[in-house]
C-alpha positions as CSV (number, residue, x, y, z in Angstrom):
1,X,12.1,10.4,44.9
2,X,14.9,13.0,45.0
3,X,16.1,15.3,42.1
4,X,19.1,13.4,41.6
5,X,17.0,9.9,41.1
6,X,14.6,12.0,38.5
7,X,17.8,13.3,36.5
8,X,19.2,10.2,36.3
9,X,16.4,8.3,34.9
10,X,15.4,11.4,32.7
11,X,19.1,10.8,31.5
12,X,19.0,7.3,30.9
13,X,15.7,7.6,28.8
14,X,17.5,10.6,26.9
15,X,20.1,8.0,26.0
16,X,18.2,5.4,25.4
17,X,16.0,7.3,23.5
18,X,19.4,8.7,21.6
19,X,20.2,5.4,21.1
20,X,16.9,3.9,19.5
21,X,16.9,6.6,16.9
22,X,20.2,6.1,16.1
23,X,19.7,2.3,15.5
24,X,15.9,3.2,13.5
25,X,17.9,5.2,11.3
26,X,21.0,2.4,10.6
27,X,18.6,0.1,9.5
28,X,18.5,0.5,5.6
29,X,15.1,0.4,4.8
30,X,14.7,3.1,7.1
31,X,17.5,5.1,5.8
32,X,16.1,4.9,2.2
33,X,13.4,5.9,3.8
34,X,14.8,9.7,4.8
35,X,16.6,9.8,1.8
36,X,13.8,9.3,-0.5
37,X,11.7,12.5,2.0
38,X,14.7,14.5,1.1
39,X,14.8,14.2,-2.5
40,X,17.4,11.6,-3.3
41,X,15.0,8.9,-5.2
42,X,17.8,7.2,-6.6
43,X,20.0,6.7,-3.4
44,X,16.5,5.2,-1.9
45,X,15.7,2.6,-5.0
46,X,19.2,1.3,-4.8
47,X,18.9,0.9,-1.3
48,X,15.5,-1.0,-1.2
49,X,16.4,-3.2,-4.2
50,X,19.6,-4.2,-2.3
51,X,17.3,-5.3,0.6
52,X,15.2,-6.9,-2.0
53,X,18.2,-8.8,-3.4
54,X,19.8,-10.1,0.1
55,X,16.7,-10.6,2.7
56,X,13.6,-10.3,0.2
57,X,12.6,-7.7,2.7
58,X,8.8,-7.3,2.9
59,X,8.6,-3.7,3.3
60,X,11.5,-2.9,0.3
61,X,8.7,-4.7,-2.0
62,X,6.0,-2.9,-0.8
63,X,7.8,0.9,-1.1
64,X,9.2,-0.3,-5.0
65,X,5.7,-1.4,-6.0
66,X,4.4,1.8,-4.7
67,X,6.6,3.5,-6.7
68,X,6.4,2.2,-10.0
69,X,2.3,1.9,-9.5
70,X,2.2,5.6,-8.5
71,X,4.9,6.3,-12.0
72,X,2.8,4.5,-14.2
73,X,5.5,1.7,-14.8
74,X,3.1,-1.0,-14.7
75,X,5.2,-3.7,-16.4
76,X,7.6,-3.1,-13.6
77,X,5.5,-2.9,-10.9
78,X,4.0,-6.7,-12.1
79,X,7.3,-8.3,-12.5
80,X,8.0,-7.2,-8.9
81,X,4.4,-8.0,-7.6
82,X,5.1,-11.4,-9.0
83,X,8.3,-11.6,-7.5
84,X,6.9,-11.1,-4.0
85,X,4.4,-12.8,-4.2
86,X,7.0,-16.0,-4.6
87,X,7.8,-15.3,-1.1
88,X,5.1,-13.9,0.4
89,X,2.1,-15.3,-1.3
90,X,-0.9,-14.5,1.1
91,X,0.4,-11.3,1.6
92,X,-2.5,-9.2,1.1
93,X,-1.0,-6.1,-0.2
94,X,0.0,-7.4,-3.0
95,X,-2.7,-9.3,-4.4
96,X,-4.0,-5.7,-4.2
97,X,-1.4,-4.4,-5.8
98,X,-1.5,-7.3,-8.4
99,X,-5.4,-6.4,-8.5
100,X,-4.8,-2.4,-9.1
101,X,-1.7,-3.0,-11.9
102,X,-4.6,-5.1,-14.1
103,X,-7.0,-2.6,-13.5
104,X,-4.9,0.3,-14.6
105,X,-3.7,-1.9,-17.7
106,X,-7.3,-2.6,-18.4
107,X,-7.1,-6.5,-17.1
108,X,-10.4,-6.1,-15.7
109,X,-11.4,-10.0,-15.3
110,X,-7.8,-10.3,-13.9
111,X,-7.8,-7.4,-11.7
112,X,-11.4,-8.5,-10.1
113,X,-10.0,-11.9,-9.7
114,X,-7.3,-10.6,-7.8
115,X,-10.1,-8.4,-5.5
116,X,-11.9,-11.9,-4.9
117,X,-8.3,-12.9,-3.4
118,X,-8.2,-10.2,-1.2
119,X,-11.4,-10.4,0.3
120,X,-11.1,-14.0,0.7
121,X,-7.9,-13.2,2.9
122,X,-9.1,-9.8,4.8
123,X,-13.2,-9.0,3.5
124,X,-11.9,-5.6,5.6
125,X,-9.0,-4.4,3.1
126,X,-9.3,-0.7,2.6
127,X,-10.4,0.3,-1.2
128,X,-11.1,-3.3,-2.4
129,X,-14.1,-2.8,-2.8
130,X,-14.0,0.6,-4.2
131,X,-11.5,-1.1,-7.0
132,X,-14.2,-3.7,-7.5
133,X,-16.6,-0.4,-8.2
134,X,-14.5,0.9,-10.5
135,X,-13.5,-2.3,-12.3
136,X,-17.9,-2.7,-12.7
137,X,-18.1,1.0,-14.1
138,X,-15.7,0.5,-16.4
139,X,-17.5,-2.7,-18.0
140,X,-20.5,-0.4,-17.5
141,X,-22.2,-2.5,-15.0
142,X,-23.5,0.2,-13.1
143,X,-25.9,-1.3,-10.7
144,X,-22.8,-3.6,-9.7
145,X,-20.5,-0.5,-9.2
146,X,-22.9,1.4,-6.9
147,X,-23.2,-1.4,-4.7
148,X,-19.5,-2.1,-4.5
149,X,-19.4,1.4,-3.8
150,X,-22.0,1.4,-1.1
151,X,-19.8,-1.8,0.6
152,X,-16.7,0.4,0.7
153,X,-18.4,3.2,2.4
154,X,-19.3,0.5,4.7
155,X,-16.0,-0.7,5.4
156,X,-14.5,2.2,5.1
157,X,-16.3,5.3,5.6
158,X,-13.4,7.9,5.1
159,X,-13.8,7.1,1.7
160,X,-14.1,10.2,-0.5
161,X,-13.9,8.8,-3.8
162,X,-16.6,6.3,-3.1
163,X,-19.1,8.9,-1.9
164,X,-18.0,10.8,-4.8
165,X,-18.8,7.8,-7.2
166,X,-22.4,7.3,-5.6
167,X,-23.0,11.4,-6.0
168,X,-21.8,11.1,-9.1
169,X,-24.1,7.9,-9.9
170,X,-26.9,9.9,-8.2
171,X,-26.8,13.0,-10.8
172,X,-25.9,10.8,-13.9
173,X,-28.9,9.0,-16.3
174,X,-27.3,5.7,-16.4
């Protein structure tokens, strides 16, 4: 191939390239996306809960529920859990979601229940198992706990808080 062949097609893949990005970035999940890096929470919300409101977009759920879990809005995040859920109801995310919210209100029969539904969709999910841990220590079901524990660190061996549950089980007198 000559130099003017490789320019061309470097070129075109510049453009293209140029192009892609410029499309990523129109699409308004996306955009909420940048905005919410760069500070402007509000802009983002509004953004996803429009997408919410006209396509029921998947991924506008997911990033709201994230955010009122990780606020400690609970109630919220469950009305919108159970919202999604209309629409997407073996989505597996938020049964785990659905599972966490209980668990943090101190629903533990509910939140375990809503484990079982996850496993029986994807036995695989990362940190169901380490929920179901928690959800045992907290009933103080210990034996339980370190064996849910001991599963997660099978599953998912990057696990940190898992192996830092079994060291801690291994130093305590329970």
């Amino acid at each position: 191939m000559n130099k003017t062949v490789i320019k061309n097609i470097l070129l075109f893949f510049g453009i293209f390239f140029s192009v892609l990005s410029i499309v990523w970035f129109m699409l308004p999940y996306n955009r909420a996306v940048i905005l919410w890096k760069n500070g402007q929470h509000q802009k983002a919300i509004s953004i996803w809960t429009n997408e919410i409101e006209k396509h029921n977009d998947i991924n506008s759920y997911q990033r709201l529920i994230e955010i009122f879990i990780n606020e400690g809005n609970y109630d919220r995040a469950e009305q919108m859990i159970k919202r999604a859920l209309t629409y997407y109801p073996d989505c597996v995310n938020f049964l785990f979601y659905h599972a966490v919210v209980n668990f943090y209100k101190g629903n533990y029969e509910k939140s375990f229940h809503y484990t079982e539904q996850v496993i029986g969709l994807n036995r695989y999910f990362p940190e169901v198992y380490l929920l179901r841990g928690l959800i045992f220590e907290k009933q103080r079901y210990y034996t339980k706990a370190i064996q849910e524990f001991v599963k997660e660190i099978n599953n998912n061996p990057g696990s940190r808080l898992a192996w830092a549950k079994l060291q801690e089980f291994k130093n305590a007198n329970h």
